[in-house]
N, CA, C and O atoms as a printed pandas DataFrame, in Angstrom:
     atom_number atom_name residue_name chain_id  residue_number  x_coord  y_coord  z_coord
0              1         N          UNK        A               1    4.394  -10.343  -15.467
1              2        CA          UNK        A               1    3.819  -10.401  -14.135
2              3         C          UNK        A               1    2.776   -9.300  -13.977
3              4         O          UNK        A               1    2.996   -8.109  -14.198
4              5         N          UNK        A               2    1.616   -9.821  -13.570
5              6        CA          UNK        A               2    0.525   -8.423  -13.073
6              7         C          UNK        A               2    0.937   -8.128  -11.502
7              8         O          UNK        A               2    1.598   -8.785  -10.697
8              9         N          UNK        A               3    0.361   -7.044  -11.427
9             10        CA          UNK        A               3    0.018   -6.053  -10.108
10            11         C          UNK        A               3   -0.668   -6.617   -9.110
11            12         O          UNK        A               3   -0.875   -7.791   -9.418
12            13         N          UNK        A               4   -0.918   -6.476   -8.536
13            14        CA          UNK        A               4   -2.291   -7.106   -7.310
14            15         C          UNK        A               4   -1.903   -6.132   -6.051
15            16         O          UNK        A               4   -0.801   -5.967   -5.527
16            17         N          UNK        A               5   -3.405   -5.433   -5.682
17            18        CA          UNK        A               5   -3.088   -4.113   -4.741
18            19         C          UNK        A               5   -3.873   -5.437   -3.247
19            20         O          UNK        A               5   -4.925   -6.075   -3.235
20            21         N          UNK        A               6   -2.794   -5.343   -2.279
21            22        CA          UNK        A               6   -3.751   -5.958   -1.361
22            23         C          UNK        A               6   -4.472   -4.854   -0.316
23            24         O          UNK        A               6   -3.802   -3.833   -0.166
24            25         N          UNK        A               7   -5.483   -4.899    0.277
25            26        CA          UNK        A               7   -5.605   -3.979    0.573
26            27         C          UNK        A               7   -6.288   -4.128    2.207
27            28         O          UNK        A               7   -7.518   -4.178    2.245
28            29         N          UNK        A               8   -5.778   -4.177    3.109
29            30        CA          UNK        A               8   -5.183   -5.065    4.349
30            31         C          UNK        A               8   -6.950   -4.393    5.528
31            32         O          UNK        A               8   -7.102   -3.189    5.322
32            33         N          UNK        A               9   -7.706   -4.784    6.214
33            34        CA          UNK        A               9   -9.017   -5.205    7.095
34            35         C          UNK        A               9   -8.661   -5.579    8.082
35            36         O          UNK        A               9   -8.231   -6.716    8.276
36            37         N          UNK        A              10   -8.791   -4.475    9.128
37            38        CA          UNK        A              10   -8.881   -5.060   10.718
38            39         C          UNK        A              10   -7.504   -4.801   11.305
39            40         O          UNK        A              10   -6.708   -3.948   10.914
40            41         N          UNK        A              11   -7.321   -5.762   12.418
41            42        CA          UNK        A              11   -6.371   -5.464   12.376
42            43         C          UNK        A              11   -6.107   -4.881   14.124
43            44         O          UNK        A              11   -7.181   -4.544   14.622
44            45         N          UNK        A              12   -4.868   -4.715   15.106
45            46        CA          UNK        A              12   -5.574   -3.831   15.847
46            47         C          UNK        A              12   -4.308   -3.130   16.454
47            48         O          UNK        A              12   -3.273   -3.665   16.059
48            49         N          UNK        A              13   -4.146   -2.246   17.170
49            50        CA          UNK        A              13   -3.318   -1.128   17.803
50            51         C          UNK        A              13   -2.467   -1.741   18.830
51            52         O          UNK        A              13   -3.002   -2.000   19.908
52            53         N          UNK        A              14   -0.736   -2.120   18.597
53            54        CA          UNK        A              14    0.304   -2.581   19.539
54            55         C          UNK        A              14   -0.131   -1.853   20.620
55            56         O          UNK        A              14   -0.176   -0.624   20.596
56            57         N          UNK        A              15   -0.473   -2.559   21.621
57            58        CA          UNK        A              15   -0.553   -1.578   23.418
58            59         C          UNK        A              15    0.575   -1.420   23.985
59            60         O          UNK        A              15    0.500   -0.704   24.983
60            61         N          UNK        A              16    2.039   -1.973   23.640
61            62        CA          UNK        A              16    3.471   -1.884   23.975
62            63         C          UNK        A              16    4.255   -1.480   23.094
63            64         O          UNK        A              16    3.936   -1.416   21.907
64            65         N          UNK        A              17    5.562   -1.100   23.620
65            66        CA          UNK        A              17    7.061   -0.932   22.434
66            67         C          UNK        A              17    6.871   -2.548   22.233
67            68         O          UNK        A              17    6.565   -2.987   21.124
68            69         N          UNK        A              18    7.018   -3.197   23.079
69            70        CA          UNK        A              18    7.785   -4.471   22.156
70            71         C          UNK        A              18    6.436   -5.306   21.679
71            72         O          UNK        A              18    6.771   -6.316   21.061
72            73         N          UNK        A              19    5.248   -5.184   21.778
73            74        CA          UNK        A              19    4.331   -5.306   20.943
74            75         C          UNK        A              19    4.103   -5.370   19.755
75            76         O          UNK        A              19    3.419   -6.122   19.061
76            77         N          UNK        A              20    4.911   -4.278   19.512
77            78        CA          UNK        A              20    4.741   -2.555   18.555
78            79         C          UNK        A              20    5.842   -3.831   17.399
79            80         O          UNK        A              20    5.629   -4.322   16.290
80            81         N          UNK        A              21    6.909   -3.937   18.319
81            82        CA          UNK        A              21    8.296   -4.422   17.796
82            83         C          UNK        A              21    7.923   -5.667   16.886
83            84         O          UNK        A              21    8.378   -5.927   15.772
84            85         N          UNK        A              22    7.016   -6.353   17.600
85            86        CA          UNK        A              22    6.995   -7.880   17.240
86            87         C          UNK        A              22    6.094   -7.849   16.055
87            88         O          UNK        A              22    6.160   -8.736   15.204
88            89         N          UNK        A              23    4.987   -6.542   15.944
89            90        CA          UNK        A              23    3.966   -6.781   14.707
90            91         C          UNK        A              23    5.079   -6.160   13.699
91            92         O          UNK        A              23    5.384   -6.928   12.787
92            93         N          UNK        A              24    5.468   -5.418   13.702
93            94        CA          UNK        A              24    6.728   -4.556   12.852
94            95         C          UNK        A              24    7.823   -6.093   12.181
95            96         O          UNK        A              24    8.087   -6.299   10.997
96            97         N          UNK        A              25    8.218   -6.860   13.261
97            98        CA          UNK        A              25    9.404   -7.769   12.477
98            99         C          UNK        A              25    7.987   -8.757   12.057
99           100         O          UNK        A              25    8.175   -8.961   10.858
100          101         N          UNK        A              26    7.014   -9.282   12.341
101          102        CA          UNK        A              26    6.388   -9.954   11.526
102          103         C          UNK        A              26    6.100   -9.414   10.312
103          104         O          UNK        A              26    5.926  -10.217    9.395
104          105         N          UNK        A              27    6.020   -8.419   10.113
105          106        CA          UNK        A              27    5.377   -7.521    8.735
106          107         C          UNK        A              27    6.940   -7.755    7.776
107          108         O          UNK        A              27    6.952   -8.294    6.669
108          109         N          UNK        A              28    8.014   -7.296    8.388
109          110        CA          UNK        A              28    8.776   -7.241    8.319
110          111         C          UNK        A              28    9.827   -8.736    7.323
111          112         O          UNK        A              28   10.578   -8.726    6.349
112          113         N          UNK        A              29    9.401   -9.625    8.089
113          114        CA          UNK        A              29    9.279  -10.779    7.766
114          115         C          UNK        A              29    8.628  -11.507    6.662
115          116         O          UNK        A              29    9.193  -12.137    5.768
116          117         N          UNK        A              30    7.498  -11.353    6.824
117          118        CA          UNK        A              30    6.599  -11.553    5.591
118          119         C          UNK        A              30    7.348  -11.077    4.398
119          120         O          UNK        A              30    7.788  -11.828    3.528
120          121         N          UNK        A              31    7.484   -9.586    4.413
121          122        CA          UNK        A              31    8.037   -8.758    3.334
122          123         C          UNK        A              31    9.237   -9.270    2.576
123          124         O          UNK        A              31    9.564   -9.117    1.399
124          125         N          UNK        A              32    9.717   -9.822    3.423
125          126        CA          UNK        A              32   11.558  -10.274    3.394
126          127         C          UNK        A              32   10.967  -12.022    2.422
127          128         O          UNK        A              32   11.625  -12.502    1.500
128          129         N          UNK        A              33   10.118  -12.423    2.769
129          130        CA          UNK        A              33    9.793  -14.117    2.217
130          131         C          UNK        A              33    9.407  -13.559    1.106
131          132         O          UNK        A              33   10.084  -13.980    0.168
132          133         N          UNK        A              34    8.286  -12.477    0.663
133          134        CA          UNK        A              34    8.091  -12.325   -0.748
134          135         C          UNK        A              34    9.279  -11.410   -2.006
135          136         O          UNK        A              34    9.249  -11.347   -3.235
136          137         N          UNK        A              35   10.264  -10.795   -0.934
137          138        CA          UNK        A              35   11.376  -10.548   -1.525
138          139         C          UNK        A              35   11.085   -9.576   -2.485
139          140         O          UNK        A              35   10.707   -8.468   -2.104
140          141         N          UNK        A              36   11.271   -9.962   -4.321
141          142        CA          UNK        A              36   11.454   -8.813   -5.546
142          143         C          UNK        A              36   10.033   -8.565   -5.723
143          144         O          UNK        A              36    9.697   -7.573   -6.371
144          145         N          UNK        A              37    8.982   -9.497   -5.132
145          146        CA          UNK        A              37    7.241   -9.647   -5.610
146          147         C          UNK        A              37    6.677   -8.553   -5.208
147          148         O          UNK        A              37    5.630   -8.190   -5.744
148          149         N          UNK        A              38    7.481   -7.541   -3.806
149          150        CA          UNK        A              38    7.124   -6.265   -3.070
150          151         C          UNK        A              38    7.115   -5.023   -4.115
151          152         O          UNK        A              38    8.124   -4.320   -4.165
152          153         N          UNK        A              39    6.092   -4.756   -4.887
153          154        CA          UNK        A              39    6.444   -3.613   -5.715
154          155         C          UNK        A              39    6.709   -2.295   -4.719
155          156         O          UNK        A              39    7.749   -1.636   -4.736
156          157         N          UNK        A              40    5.776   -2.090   -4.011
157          158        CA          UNK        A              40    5.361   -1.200   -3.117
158          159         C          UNK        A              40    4.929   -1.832   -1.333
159          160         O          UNK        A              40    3.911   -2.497   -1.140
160          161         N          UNK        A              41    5.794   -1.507   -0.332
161          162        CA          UNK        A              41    5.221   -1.983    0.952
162          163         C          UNK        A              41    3.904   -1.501    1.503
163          164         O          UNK        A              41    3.130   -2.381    1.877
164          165         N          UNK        A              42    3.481   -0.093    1.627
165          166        CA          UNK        A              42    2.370    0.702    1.205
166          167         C          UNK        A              42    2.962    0.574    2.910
167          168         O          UNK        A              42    3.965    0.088    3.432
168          169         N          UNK        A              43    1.571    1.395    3.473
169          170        CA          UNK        A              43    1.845    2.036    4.899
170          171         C          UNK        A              43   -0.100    1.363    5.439
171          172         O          UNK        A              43   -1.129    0.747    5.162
172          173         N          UNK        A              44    0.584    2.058    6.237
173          174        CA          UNK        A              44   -0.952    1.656    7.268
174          175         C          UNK        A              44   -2.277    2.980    6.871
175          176         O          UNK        A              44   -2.169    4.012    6.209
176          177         N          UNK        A              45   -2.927    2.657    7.266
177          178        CA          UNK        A              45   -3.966    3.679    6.284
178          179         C          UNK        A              45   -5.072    4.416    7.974
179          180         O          UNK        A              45   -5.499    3.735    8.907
180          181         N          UNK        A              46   -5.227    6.070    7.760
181          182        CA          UNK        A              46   -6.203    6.370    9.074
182          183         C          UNK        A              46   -7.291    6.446    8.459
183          184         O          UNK        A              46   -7.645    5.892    7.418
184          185         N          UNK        A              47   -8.149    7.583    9.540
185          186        CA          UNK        A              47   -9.458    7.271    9.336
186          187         C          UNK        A              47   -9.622    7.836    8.224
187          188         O          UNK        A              47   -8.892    8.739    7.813
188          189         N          UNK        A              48  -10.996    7.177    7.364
189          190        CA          UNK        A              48  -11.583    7.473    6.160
190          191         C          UNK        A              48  -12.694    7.877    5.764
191          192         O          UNK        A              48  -13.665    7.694    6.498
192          193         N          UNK        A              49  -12.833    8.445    4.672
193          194        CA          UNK        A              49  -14.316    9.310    4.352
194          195         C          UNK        A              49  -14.659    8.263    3.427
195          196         O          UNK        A              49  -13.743    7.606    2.932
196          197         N          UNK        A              50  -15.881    8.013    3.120
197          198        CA          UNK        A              50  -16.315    7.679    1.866
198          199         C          UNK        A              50  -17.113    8.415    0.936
199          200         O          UNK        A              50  -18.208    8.600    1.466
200          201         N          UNK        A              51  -17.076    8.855   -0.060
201          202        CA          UNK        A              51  -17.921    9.304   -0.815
202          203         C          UNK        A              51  -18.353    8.444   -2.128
203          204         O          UNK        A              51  -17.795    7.777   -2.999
204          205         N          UNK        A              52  -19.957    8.932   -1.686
205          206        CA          UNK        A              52  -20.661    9.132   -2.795
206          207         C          UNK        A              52  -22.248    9.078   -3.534
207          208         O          UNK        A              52  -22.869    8.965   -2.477
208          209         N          UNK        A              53  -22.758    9.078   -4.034
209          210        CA          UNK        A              53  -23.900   10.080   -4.554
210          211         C          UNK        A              53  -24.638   10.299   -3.452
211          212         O          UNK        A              53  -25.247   11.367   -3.394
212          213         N          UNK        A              54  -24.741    9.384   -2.388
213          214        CA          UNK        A              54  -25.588    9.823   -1.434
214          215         C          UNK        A              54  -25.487   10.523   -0.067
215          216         O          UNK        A              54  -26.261   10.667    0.879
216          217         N          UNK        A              55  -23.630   11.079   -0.466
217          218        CA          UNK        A              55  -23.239   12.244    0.705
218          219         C          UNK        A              55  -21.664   11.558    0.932
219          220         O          UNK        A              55  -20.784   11.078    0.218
220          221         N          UNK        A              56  -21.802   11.723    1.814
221          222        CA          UNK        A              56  -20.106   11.060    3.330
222          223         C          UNK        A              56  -20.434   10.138    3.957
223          224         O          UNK        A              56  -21.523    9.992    4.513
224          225         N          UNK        A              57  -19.457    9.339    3.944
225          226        CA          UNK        A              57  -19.607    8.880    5.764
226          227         C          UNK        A              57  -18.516    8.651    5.849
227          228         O          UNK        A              57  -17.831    8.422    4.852
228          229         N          UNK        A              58  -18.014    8.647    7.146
229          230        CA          UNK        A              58  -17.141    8.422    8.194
230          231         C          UNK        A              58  -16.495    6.958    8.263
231          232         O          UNK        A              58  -17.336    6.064    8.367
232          233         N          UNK        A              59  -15.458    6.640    8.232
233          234        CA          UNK        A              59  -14.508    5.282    8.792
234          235         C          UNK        A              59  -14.693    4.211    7.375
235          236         O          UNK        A              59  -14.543    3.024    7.666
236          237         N          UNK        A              60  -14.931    4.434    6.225
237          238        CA          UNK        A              60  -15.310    3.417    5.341
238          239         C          UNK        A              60  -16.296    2.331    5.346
239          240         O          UNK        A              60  -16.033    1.280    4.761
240          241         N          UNK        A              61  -17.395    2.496    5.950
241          242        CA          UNK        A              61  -18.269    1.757    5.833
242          243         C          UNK        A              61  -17.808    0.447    7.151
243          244         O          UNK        A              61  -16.801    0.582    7.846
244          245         N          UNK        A              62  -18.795   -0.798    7.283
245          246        CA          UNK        A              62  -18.671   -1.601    7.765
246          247         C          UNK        A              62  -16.889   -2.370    7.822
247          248         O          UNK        A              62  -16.513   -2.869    8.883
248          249         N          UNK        A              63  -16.124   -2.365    6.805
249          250        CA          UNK        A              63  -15.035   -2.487    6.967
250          251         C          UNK        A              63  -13.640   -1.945    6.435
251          252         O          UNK        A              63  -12.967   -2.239    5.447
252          253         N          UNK        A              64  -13.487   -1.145    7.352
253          254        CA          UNK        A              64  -12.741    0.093    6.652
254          255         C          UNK        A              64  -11.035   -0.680    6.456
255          256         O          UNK        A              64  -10.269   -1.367    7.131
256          257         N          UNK        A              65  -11.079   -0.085    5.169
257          258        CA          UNK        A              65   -9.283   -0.428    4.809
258          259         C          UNK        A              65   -8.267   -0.018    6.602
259          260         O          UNK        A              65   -8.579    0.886    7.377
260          261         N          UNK        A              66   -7.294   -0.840    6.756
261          262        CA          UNK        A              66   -6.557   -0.811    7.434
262          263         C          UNK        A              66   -4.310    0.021    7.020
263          264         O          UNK        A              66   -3.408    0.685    7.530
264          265         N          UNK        A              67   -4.734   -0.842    5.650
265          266        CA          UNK        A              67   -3.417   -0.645    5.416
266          267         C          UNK        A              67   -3.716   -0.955    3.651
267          268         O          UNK        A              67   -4.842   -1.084    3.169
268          269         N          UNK        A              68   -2.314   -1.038    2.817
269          270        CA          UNK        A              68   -2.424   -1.653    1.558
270          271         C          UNK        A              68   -0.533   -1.853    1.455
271          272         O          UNK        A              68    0.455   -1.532    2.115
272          273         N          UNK        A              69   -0.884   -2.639    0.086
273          274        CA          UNK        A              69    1.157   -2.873   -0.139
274          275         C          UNK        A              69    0.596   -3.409   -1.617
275          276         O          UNK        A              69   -0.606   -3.626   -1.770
276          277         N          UNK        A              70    1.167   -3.525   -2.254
277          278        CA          UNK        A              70    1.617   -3.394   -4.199
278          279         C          UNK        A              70    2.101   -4.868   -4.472
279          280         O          UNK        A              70    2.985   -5.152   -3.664
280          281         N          UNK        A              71    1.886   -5.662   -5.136
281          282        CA          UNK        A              71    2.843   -6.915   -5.335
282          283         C          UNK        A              71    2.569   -7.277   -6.411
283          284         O          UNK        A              71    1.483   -7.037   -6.937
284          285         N          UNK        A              72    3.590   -7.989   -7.002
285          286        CA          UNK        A              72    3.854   -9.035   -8.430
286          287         C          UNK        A              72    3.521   -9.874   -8.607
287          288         O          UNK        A              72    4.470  -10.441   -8.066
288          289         N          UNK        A              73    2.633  -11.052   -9.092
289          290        CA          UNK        A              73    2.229  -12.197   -9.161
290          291         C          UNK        A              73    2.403  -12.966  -10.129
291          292         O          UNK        A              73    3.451  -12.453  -10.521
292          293         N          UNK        A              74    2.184  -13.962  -10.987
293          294        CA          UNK        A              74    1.705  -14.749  -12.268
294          295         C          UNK        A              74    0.105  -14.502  -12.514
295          296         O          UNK        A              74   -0.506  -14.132  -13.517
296          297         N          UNK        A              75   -0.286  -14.822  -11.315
297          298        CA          UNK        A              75   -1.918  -14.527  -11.202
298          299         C          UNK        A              75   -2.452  -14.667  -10.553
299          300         O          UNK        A              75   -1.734  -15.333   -9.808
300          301         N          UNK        A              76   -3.759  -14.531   -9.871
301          302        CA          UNK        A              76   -4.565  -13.884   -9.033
302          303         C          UNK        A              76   -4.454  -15.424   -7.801
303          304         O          UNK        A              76   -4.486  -15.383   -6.571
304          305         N          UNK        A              77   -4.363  -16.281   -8.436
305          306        CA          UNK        A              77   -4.271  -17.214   -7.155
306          307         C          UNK        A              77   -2.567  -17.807   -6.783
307          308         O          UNK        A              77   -2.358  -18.681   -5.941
308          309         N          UNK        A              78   -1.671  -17.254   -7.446
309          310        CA          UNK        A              78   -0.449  -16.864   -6.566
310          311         C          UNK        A              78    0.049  -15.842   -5.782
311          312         O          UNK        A              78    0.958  -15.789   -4.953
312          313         N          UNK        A              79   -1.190  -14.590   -6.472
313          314        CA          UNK        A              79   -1.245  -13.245   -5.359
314          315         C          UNK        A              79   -2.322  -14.181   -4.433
315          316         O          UNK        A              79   -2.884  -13.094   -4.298
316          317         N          UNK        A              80   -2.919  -14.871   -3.883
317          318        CA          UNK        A              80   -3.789  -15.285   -2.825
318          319         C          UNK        A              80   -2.896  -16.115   -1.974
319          320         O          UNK        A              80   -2.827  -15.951   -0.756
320          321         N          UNK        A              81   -2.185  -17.045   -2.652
321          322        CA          UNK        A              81   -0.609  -17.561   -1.960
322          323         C          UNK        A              81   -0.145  -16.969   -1.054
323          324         O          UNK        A              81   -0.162  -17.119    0.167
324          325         N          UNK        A              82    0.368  -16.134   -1.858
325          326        CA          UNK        A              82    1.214  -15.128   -1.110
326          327         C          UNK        A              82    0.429  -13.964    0.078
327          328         O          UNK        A              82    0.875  -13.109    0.842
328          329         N          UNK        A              83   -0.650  -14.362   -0.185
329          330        CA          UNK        A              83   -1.427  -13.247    0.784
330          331         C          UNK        A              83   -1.626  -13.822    2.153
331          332         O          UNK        A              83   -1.602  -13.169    3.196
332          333         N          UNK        A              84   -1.846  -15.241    2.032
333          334        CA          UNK        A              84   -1.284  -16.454    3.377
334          335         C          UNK        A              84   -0.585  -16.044    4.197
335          336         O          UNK        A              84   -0.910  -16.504    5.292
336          337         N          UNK        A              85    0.231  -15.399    4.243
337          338        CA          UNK        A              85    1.292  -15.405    4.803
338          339         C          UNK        A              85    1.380  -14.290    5.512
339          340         O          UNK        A              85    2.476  -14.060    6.025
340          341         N          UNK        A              86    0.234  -13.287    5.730
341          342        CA          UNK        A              86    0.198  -11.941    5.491
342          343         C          UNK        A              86    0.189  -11.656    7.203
343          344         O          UNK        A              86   -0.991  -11.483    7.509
344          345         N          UNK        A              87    0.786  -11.581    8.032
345          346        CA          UNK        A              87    0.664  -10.879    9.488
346          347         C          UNK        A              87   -0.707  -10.708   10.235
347          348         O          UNK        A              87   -1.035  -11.128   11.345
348          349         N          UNK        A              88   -1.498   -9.889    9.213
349          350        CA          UNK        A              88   -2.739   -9.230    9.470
350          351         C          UNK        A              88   -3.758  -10.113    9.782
351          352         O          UNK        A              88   -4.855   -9.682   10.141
352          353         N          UNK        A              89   -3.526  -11.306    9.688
353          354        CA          UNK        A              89   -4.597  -12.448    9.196
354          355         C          UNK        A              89   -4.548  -13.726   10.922
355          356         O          UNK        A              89   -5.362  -14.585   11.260
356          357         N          UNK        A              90   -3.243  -13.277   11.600
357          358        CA          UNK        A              90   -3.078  -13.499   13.125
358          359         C          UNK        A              90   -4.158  -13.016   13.814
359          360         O          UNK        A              90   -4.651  -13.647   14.749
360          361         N          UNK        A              91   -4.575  -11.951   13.440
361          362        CA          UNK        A              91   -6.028  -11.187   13.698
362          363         C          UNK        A              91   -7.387  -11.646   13.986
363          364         O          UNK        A              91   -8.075  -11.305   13.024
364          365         N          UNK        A              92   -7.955  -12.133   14.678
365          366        CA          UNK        A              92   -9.548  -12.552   14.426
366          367         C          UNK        A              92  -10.059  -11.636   13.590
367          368         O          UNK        A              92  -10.474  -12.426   12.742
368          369         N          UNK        A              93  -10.314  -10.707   13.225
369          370        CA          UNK        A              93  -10.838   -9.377   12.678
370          371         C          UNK        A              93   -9.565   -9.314   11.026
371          372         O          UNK        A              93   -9.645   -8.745    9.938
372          373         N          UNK        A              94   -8.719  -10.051   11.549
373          374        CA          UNK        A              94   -8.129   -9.097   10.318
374          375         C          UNK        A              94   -7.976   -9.897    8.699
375          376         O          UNK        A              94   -7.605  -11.070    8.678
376          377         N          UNK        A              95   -8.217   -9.336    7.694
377          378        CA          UNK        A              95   -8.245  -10.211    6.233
378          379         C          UNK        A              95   -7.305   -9.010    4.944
379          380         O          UNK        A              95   -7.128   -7.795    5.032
380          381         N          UNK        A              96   -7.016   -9.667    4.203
381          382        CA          UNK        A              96   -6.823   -9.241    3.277
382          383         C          UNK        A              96   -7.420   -9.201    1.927
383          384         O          UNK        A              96   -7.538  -10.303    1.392
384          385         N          UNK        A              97   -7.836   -8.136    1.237
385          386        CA          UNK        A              97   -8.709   -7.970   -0.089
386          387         C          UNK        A              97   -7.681   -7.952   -1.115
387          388         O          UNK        A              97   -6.638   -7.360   -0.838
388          389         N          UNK        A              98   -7.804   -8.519   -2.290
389          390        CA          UNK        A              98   -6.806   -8.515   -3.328
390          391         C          UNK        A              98   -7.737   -8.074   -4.444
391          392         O          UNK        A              98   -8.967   -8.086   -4.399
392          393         N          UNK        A              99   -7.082   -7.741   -5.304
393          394        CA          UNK        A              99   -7.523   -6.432   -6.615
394          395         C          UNK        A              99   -6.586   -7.195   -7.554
395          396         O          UNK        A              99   -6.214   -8.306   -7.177
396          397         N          UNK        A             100   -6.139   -6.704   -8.800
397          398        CA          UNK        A             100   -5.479   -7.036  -10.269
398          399         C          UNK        A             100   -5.514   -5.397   -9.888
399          400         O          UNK        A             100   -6.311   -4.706   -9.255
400          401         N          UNK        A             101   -4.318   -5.136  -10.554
401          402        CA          UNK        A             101   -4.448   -3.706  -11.041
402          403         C          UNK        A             101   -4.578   -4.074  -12.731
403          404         O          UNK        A             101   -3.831   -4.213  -13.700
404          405         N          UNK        A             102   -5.409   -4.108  -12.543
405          406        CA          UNK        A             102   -5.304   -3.760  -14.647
406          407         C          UNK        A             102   -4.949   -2.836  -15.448
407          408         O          UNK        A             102   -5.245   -1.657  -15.255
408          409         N          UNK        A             103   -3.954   -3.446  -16.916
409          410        CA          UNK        A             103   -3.151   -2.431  -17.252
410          411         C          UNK        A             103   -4.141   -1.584  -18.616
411          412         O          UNK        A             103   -4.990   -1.880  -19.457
412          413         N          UNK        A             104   -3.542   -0.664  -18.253
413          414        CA          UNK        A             104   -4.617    0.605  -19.245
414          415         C          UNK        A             104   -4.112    1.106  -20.447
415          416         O          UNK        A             104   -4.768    1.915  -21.103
């Protein structure tokens, strides 16, 4: 099985506890359907710098990472499967980016 880093876009801020509650058991949920495939849940991600050759900037560019989580696949379009399913994607704004971690 390969790696696949998803690496979670958009997205937006519970304005309630039980808001808060309901994006939490959806995440929650999700997590629980992909089961042993969860290498890593990863966390929600703040603000970001970017670097490089041509200085800093602030918030990651036009679309700054939100979050990330680690998962197991066969391959890149059963990590896209599984990315379906992903909470974040309830979102108008929100998507998920998928990667291979390739092994070294």
């Amino acid at each position: 099985m390969a790696k696949f880093v998803y690496v979670y876009h958009g997205g937006s801020t519970p304005q309630s506890e039980a808001e808060g509650k309901a994006v939490m058991d959806a995440w929650m949920a999700w997590f629980g359907a992909l089961g042993a495939a969860v290498v890593d849940g990863g966390a929600p991600l703040g603000k970001s710098k970017t670097v490089s050759a041509n200085g800093v900037a602030d918030n990651g560019g036009a679309n700054p990472a939100s979050g990330y989580s680690i998962v197991e696949a066969a391959d890149m379009a059963a990590a896209v499967t599984m990315a379906k399913g992903c909470p974040i994607l309830a979102d108008a704004n929100g998507s998920v980016e998928i990667a291979e971690a390739m092994a070294m």
